[in-house]
C-alpha positions in Angstrom: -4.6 -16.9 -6.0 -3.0 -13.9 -4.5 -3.0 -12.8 -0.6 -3.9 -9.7 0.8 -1.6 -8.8 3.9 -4.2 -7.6 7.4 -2.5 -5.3 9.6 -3.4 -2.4 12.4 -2.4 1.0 11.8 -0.6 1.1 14.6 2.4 -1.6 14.0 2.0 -0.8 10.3 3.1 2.7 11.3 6.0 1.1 13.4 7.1 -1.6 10.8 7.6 1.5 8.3 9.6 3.4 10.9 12.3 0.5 11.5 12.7 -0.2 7.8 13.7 3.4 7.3 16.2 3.6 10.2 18.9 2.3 9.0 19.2 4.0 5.6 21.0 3.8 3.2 21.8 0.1 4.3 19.2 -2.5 4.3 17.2 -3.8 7.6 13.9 -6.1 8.3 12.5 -7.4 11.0 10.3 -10.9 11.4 6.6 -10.5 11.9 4.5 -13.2 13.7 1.6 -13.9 11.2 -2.2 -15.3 12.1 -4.7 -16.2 9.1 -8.2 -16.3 8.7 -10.1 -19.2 7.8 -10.8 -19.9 3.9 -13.2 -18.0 2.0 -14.3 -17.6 -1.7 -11.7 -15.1 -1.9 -9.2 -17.2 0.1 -7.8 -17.1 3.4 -6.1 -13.5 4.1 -2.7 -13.2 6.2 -2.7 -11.0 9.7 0.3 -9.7 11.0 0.3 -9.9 14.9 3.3 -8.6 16.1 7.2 -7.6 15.2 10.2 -9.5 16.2 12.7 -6.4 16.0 16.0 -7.6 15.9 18.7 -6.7 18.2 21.9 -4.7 16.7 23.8 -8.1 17.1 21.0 -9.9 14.9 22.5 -9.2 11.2 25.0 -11.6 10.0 25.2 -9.4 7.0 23.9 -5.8 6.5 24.6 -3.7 3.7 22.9 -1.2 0.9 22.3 -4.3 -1.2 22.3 -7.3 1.2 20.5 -8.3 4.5 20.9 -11.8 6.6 19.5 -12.2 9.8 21.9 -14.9 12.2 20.9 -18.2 13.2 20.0 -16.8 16.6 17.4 -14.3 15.5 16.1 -16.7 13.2 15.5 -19.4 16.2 14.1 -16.6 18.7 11.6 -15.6 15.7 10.6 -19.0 15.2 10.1 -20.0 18.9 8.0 -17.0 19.8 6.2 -18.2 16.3 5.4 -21.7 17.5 4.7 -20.0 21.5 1.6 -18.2 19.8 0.7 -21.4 17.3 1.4 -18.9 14.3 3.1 -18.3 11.1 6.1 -16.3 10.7 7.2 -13.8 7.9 10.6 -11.9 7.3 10.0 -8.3 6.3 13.1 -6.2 4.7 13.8 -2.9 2.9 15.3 -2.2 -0.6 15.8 1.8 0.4 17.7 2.5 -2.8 15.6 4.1 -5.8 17.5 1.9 -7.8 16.3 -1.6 -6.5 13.8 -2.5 -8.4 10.0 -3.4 -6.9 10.1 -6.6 -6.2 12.1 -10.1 -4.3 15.2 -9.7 -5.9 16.5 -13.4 -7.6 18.6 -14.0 -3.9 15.2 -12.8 -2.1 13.6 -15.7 -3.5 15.7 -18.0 -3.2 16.3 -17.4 0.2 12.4 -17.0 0.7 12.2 -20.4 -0.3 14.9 -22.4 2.0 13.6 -20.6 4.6 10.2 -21.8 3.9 11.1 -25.2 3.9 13.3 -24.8 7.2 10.4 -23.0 8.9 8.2 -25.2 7.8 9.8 -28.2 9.8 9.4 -26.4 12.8 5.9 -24.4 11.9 4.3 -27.3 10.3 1.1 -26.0 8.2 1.3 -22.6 9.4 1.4 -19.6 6.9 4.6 -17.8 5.9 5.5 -14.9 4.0 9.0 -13.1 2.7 7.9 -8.8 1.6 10.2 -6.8 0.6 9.6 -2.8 0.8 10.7 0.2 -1.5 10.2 3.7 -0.8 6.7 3.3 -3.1 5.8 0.1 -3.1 6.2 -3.3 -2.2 5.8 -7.1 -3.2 5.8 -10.4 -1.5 5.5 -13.9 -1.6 2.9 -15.9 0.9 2.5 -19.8 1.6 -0.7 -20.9 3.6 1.3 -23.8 4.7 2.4 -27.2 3.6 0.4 -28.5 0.8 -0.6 -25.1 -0.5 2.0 -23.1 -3.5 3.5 -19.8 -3.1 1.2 -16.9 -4.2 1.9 -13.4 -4.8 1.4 -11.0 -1.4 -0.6 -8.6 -3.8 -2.6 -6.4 -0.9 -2.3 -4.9 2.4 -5.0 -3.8 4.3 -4.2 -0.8 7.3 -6.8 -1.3 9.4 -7.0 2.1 11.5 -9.1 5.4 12.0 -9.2 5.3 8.4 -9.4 1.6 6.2 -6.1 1.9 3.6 -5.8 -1.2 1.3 -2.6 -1.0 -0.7 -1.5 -2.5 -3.7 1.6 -4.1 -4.8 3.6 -3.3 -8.2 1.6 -4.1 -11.0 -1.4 -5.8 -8.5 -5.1 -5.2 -9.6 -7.3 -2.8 -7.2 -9.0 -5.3 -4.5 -12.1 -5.0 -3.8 -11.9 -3.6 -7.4 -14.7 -0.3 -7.4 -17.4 -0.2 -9.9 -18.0 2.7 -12.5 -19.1 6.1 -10.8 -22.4 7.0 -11.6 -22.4 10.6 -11.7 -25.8 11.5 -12.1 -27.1 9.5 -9.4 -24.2 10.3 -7.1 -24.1 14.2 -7.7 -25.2 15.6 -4.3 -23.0 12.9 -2.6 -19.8 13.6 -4.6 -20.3 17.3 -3.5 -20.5 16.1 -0.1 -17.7 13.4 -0.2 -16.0 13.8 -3.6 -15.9 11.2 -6.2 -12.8 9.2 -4.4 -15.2 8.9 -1.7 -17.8 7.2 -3.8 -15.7 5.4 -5.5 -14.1 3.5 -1.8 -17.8 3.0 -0.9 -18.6 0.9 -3.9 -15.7 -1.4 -3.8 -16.4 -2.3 0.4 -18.1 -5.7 0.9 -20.2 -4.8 4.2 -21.8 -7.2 6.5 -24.9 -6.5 9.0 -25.7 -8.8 11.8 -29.1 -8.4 12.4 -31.9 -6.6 10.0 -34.8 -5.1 12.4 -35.3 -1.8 13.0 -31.8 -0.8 13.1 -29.8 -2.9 10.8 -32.5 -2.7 7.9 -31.6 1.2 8.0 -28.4 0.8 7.9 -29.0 -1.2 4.7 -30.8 1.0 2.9 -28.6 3.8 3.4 -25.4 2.2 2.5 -27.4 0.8 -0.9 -28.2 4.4 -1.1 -24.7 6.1 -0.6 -23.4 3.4 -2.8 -22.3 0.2 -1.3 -22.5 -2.7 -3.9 -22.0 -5.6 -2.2 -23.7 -6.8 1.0 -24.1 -10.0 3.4 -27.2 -9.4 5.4 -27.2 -11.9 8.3 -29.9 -12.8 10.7 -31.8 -16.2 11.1 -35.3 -14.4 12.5 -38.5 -14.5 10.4 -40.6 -11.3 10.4 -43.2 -11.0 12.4 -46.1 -8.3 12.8 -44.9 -5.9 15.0 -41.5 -6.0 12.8 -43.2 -3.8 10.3 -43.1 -1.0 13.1 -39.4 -0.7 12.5 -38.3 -3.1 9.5 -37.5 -1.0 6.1 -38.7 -2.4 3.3 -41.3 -4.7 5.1 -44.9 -5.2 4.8 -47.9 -7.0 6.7 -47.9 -9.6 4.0 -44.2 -10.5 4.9 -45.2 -11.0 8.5 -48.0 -13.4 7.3 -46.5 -15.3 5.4 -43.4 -15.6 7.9 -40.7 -14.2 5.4 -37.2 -14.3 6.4 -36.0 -10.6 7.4 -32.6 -11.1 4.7 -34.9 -12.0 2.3 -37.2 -9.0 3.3 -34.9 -6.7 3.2 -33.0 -7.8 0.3 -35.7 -7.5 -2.1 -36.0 -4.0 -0.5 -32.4 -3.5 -1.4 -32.9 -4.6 -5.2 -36.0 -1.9 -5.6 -33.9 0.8 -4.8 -30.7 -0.4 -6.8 -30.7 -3.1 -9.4 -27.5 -4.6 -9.8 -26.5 -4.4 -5.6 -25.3 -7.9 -4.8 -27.2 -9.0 -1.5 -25.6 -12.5 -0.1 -28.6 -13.0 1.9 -27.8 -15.8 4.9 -30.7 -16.6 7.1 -28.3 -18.4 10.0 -27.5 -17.2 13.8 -24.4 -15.3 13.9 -23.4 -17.9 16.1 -23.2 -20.6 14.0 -19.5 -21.7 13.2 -20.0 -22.4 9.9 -20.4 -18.7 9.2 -17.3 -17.8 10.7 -15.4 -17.7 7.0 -17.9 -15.8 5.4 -17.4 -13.0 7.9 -14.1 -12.8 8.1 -13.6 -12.5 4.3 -15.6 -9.2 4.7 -14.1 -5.7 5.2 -16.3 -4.3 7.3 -19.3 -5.4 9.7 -22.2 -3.9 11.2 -23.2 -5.0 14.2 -27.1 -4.5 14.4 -28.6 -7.1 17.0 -29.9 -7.2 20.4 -27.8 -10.0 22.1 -25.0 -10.2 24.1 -23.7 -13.3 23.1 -24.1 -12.2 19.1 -21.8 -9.1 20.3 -18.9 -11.1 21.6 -19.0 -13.1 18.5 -18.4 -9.5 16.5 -15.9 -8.3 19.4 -14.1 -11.2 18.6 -14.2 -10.9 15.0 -12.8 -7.3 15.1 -9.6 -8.1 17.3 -9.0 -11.7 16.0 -9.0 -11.1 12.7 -9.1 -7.5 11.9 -12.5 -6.9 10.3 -13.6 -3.4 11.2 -16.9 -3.9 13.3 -19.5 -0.9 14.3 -21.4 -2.5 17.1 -24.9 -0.3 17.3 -27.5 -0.5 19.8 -30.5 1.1 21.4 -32.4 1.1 25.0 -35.5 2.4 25.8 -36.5 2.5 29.3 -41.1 2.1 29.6 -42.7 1.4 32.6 -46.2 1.4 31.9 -46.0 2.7 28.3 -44.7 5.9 29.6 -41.1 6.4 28.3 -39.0 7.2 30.9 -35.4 7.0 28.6 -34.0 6.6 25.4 -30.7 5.8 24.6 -28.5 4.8 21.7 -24.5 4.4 20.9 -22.4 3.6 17.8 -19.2 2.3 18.3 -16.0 1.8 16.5 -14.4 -1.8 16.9 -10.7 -2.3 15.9 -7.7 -3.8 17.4 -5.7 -0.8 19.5 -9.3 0.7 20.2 -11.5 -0.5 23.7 -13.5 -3.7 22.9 -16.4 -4.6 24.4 -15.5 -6.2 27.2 -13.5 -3.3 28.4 -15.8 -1.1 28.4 -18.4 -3.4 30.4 -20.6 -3.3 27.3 -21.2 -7.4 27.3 -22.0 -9.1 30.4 -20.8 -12.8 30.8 -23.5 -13.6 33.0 -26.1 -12.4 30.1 -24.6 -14.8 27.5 -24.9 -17.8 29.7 -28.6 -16.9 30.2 -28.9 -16.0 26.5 -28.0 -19.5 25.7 -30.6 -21.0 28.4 -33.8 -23.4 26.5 -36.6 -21.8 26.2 -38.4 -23.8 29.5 -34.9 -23.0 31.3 -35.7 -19.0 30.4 -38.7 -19.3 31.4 -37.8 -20.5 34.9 -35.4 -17.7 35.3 -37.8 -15.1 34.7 -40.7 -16.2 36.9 -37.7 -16.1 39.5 -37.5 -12.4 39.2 -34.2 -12.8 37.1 -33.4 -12.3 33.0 -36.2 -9.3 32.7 -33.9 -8.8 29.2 -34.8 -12.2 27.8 -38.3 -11.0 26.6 -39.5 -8.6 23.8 -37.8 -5.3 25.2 -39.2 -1.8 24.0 -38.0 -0.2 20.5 -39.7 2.4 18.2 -38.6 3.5 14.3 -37.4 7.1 15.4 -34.5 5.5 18.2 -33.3 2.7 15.4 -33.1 5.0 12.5 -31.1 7.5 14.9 -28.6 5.2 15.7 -28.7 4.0 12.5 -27.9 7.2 10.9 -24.9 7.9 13.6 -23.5 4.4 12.5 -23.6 5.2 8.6 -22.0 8.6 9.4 -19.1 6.7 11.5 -18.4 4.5 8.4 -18.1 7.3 6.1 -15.5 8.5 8.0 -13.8 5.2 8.2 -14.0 3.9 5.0 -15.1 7.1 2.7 -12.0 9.2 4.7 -14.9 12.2 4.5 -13.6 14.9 7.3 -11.4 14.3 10.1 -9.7 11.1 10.7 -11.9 8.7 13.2 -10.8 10.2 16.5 -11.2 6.9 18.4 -14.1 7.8 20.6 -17.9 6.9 20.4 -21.1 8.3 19.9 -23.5 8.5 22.9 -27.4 9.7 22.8 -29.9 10.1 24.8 -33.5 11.7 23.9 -34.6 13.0 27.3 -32.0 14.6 28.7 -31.1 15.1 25.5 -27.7 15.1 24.6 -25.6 14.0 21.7 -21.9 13.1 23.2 -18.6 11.5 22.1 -17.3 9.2 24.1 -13.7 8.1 25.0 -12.5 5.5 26.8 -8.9 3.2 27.4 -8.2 -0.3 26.6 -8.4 -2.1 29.8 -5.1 -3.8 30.2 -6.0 -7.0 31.7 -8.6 -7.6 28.9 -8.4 -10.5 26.9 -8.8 -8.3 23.5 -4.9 -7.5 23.8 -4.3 -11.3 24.3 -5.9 -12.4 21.0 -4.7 -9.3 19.1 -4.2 -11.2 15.5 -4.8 -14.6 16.6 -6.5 -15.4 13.5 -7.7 -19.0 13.3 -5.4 -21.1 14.6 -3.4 -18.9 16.6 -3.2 -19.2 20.9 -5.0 -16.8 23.0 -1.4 -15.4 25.3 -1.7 -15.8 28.8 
């Protein structure tokens, strides 16, 4: 098994910057690591946060030879245990001589300090990279009981998704042949590179109605091979309104919607792989399954479901694009329409700051059925019930979500400027949105957590 490496852009960028500072001699710096829970490819490694040593720190420091003192080591290791995480050491090789990889004394360090840390860690992950100016490679241990695998992969999760690959590593997710004659209009548009990123992303979407059966079909069509549709509702009649790929006779015979619009999905490309699982997004047991994507969709209509995805984004770095529409009716006569698409990553707002999920709303969203019922002949939780939605609105926001992604993960145009789409029909405008990070939000708190890791006061 190897392990890929989870990181933001934004202390990627830094982490680079201190190992080339002190050129020509060596320098490193430990890095507090989270993990996600297991999937079939394994549980991945996150890197929270750098311990940057002081100038005192090095015991040794030299074009060919680092050690950090005792003291660094201890402070590394207590603000590890603080946060219930792992802990990695990170150095440079700067010289185009050293060769890419641990060097014979790199590993055998790597591996008392394993067993030391692990005394004091107990089963949490560790790691020992080492950096050249091209490349890197690294050694990872999931914790006691586990063996030392190859750190083979890092994934930059930023305005732009960057997966890098260590000496002599495979491609992961490894991309599928281009088909050129399908793909010819879209390879004008996005060139082949960007085709060929598409295929190898293994996309999730939370929720397959109106909106999130879309965004299916269009990322089948651009050429996404591999997809987890996720939603536990059964179609009904008035689904077929909005539901690609759905007919009456689905709604009759109470089909699941993954299973609806999977088969969809197959039609229009035999050979997509379409994990279809017809569970809650709440359920726990799913929680391994979606972090072992590489980027989510977030298509569905609750609050609650949305701080599941919020959390997924900043706790264990899986890109999430949380979509949604409104449409304000009284009478039948619309009155509003409204629709956003935005961009979920750790340094960017989350929901919570921006006053997109409501606390209050979960609670109710998790009421019984008889308890709902209650609320709403009280004249409270008018958002429990069927609320208003036509095809034109989902596919809209749809559409807006598929374009964000290609820019994300196809790099097509600009960079991802950090902001977020904003529509409305009536008055009308199309707008991008930017807002701040709220700095009392509990999104910089769990930063990298992972699975195990504590939530900072």
């Amino acid at each position: 098994m190897t392990l890929t490496l989870r990181v933001q852009a934004e202390t990627y960028a830094a982490l680079r910057r201190h190992l080339r500072s002190a050129e020509p001699s060596e320098t490193g710096t430990f890095v507090v690591l989270g993990r996600t829970p297991s999937s079939e490819s394994g549980p991945d490694l996150i890197l929270r946060e750098l311990v940057l040593p002081r100038a005192s720190d090095w015991r040794y420091q030299e074009e060919d030879c680092l050690t950090p003192t005792t003291s660094y080591i201890n402070r590394a290791a207590v603000r590890a245990e603080h946060l219930r995480a792992g802990l990695g050491f990170v150095h440079s090789h700067p010289s185009p001589f050293h060769p890419a990889a641990l060097s014979p004394v790199d590993e055998s360090s790597s591996g008392l300090m394993f067993r030391n840390l692990a005394q004091i860690l107990g089963d949490a992950p560790l790691a020992s990279i080492v950096f050249t100016p091209s490349t890197f490679a690294g050694l990872g241990l999931q914790g006691i009981g586990y063996s030392v695998s190859n750190v083979d992969h890092i994934r930059i999760i930023g305005d732009r998704l960057e997966t890098l690959h260590s000496a002599g590593s495979m491609p992961h997710p490894e991309a599928k042949p281009i088909d050129r004659q399908r793909n010819e209009r879209q390879i004008l548009a996005i060139g082949e590179q960007g085709v060929a990123r598409l295929s190898g992303f293994r996309v999730g979407i939370v929720g397959v109605g109106g909106t999130g059966s879309c965004v299916a079909e269009q990322l089948v069509r651009i050429g996404v091979s591999n997809l987890t549709l996720i939603d536990d509702d059964k179609m009904s009649l008035s689904n077929t309104t909005r539901v690609y790929g759905s007919r009456a006779a689905d709604a009759k015979r109470k089909r699941s919607k993954v299973d609806v619009v999977g088969k969809h999905l197959e039609r229009i490309r035999p050979g997509v792989i379409v994990d279809r699982r017809a569970i809650s997004v709440t359920e726990p047991d799913l929680l391994p399954a979606l972090s072992g994507l590489d980027f989510v969709f977030g298509c569905t209509d609750t609050d609650s479901s949305r701080a599941i995805l919020n959390d997924l984004a900043y706790k264990f770095f899986v890109p999430v694009l949380d979509l949604g529409c409104r449409i304000d009716a009284t009478g039948g006569e619309l009155r509003g329409e409204y629709g956003r698409a935005r961009y979920l990553r750790p340094g960017l707002p989350c929901l919570w700051c921006t006053g997109t999920i409501d606390g209050r709303k979960i609670v109710q969203e998790t009421l019984s059925p008889d308890e709902r019922a209650r609320l709403q002949a009280s004249g409270y939780g008018s958002f429990l019930g069927p609320q208003p939605s036509v095809i034109h609105l989902t596919t809209l926001v749809a559409s807006l979500g598929v374009h964000e992604f290609l820019t994300i993960a196809a790099r097509s145009g600009p960079p991802h400027d950090g902001g977020w789409y904003s529509v409305s029909l009536h008055d009308p405008f199309l707008q991008r949105v930017t807002s701040k990070v709220d700095a009392d939000c509990r999104c910089l708190r769990m930063t990298g957590a992972g699975e195990d890791g504590a939530i900072v006061a």
